[in-house]
C-alpha positions in Angstrom: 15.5 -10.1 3.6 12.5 -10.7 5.4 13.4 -9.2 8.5 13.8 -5.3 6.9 11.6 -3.0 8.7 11.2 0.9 8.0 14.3 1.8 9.6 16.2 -0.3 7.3 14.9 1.9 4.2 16.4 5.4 5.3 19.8 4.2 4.2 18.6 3.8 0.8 17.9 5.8 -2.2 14.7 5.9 -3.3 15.1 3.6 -6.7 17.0 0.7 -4.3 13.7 1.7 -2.1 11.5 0.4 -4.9 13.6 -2.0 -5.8 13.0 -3.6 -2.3 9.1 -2.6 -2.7 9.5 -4.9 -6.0 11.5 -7.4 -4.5 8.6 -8.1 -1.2 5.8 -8.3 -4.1 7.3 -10.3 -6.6 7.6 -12.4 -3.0 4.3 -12.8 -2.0 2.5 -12.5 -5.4 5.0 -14.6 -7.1 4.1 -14.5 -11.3 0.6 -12.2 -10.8 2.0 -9.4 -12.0 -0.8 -7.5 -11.9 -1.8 -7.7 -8.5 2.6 -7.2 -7.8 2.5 -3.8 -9.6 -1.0 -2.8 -7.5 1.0 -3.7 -4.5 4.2 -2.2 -5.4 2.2 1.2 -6.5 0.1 1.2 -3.4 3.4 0.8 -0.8 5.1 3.7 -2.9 1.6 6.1 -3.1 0.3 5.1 0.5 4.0 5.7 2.5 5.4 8.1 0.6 8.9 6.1 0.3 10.0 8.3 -3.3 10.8 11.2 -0.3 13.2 11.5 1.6 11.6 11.2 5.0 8.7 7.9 4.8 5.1 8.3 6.2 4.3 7.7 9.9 3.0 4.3 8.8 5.7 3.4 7.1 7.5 4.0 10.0 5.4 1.2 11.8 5.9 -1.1 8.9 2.5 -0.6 7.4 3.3 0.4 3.7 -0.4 0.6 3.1 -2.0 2.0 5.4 -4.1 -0.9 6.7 -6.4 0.0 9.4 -7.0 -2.9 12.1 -4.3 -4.8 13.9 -0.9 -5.7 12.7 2.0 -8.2 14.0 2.7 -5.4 16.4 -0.7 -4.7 17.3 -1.5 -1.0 16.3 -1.4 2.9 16.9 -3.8 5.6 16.6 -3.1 8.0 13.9 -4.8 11.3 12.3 -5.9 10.6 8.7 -7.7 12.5 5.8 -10.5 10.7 4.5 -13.0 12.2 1.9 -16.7 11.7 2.3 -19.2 11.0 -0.7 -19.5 14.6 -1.8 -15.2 14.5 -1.9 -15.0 16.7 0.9 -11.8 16.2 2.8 -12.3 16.1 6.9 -9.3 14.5 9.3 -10.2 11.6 12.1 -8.4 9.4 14.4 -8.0 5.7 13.1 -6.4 2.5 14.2 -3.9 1.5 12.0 -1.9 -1.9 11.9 1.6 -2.1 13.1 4.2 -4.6 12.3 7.3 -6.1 12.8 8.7 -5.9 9.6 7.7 -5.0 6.0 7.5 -8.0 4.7 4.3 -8.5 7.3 2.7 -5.1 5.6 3.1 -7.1 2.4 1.5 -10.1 3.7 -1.1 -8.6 5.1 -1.8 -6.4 2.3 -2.3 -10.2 0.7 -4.5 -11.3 3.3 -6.9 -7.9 3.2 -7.2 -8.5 -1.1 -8.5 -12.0 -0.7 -10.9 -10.8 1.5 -14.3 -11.2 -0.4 -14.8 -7.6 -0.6 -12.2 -6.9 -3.0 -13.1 -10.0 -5.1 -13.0 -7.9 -8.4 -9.4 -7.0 -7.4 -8.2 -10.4 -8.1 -10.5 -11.1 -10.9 -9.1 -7.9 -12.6 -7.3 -9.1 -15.6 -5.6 -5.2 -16.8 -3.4 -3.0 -14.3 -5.9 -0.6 -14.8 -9.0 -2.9 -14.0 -7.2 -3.4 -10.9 -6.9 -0.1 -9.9 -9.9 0.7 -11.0 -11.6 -1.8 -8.4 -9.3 -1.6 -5.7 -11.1 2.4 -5.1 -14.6 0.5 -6.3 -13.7 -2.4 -3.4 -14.2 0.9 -1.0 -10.0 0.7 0.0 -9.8 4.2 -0.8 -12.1 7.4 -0.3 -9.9 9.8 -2.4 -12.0 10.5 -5.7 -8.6 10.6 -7.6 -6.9 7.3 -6.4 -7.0 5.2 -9.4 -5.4 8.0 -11.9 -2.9 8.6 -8.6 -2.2 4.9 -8.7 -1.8 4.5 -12.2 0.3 7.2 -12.5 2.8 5.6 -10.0 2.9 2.7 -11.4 3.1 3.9 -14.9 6.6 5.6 -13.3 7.9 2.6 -11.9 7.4 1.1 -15.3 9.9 3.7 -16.3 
């Protein structure tokens, strides 16, 4: 199963979507469930993959929308950031594009052990970790951690 990309996800509903998002963390976080369910809530939030048609990203394989350089190198997308005031304004961004899912699961790894989101691994609730993934600066929208949250408190479902 490590070779699935994005295409591979339009032929499945969107609980066998999760499934697979659940599958890919449980993967590469192995018994951290914590950081799993972050991951898991992030790919579902970030690429929209509970509709019927996935975000652009997801299309490239990035489930989380990563900015930087991916297994595929990257492409230049419009995105909606907020500033500190939470006004919304759109820019251009490079984001990372990969080969398969799995990658944007592995990379999502690599960018959370990055010493700037130290209190995201130290987090010992679901909530804590939300809570300091926004803190970490990986998000600019003022309502990501209750978004988050409430994702995951679906999956849970």
């Amino acid at each position: 199963m490590d070779n699935i990309t994005a295409k591979d996800l339009n032929d499945l509903s969107v609980k066998e979507r999760i499934n697979f998002l659940k599958q890919e963390a449980t993967i590469i976080w192995g018994k951290d469930t914590i950081r799993r369910d972050l991951a898991v809530g992030q790919a579902i939030l970030e690429s929209a993959i509970r509709r019927d048609e996935i975000s652009g990203l997801a299309k490239k394989n990035n489930l989380f929308g990563i900015k930087g350089s991916g297994t595929k190198g990257f492409v230049t997308m419009q995105t909606r950031e907020e500033d500190h005031n939470g006004v919304s304004y759109h820019t251009n961004a490079e984001f990372a594009s990969n080969n398969t899912l799995r990658d944007s699961f592995e990379q999502h790894r690599k960018l959370l052990y990055k010493p700037r989101y130290g209190a995201v691994l130290l987090a010992i609730t679901i909530e804590g970790a939300c809570k300091q993934i926004v803190n970490c600066g990986y998000a600019t929208d003022k309502r990501y951690t209750q978004k988050l949250l409430d994702v995951i408190n679906e999956m849970g479902e």
